[in-house]
C-alpha positions in Angstrom: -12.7 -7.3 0.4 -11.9 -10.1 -2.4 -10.2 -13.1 -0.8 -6.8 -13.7 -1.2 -5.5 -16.7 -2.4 -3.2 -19.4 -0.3 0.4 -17.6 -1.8 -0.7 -13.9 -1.3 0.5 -12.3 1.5 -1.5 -10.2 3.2 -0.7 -6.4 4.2 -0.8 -7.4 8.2 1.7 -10.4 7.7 3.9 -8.7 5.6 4.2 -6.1 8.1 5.1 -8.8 10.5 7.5 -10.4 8.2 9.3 -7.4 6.5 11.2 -6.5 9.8 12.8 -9.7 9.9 13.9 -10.0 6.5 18.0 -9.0 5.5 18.7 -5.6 4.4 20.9 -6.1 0.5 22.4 -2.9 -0.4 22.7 -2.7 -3.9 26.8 -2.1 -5.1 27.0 1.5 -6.1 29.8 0.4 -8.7 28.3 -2.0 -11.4 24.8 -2.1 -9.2 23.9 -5.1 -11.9 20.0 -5.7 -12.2 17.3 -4.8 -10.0 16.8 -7.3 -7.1 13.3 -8.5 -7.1 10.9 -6.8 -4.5 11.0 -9.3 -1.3 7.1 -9.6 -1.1 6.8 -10.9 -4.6 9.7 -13.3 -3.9 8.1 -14.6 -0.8 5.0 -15.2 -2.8 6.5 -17.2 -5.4 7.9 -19.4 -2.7 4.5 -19.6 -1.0 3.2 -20.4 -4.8 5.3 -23.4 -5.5 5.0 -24.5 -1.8 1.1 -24.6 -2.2 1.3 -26.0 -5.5 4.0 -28.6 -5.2 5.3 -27.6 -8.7 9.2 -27.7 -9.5 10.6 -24.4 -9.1 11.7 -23.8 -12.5 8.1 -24.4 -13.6 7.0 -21.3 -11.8 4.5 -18.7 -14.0 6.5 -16.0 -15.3 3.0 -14.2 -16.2 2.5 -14.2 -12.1 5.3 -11.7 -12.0 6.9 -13.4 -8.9 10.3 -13.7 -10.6 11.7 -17.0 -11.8 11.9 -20.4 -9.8 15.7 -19.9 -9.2 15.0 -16.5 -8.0 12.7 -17.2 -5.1 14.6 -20.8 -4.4 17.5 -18.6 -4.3 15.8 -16.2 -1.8 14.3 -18.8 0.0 18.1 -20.6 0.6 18.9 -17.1 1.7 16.5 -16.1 4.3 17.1 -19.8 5.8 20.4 -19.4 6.3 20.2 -15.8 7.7 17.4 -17.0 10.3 14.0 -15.5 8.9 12.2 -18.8 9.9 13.6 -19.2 13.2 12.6 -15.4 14.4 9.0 -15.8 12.6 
C-alpha cells in the first residue's frame, strides 16, 4: 500500500468524518454548478494547512477546487460544528 501523503484522507477517517459533515441539497430550480465532492474539499484544506500557503495559491492541477472553495467550506463546517463533534 503506497503511503499517503499528510493532506490525503484516508478511506477509514473519511468514514469517520463523512457522518458528521452537513447534508446541501442541490435547488431543483436553477441547481447552478456542481458542488465540489466534500473529500476533495477537505483535502484542499488539509493541503494549505500542511503547507502554510495562502489559499488563493492553492494547485488547481491537484483537483481540490479553488482556495475560496475549500476556505469557504472550511468557514462552513465551523460554523455548523464539524470540529466540535470530531
Amino acid at each position: 500500500m503506497a503511503k499517503l501523503k499528510p493532506w490525503e484522507v484516508s478511506d477509514e477517517l473519511w468514514a469517520v468524518i463523512e457522518p458528521l459533515l452537513p447534508h446541501r441539497r442541490r435547488r431543483f430550480r436553477h441547481p447552478g454548478r456542481k458542488r465540489l465532492d466534500d473529500r476533495l474539499a477537505l483535502q484542499g484544506i488539509l493541503f494549505v494547512l500542511h503547507t502554510g500557503i495562502a489559499w488563493e495559491h492553492l494547485p488547481q492541477e491537484l483537483g481540490y477546487g479553488s482556495g475560496m472553495t475549500c476556505w469557504r467550506r472550511l468557514a462552513e463546517w465551523n460554523a455548523s460544528g464539524v470540529w466540535q463533534r470530531l
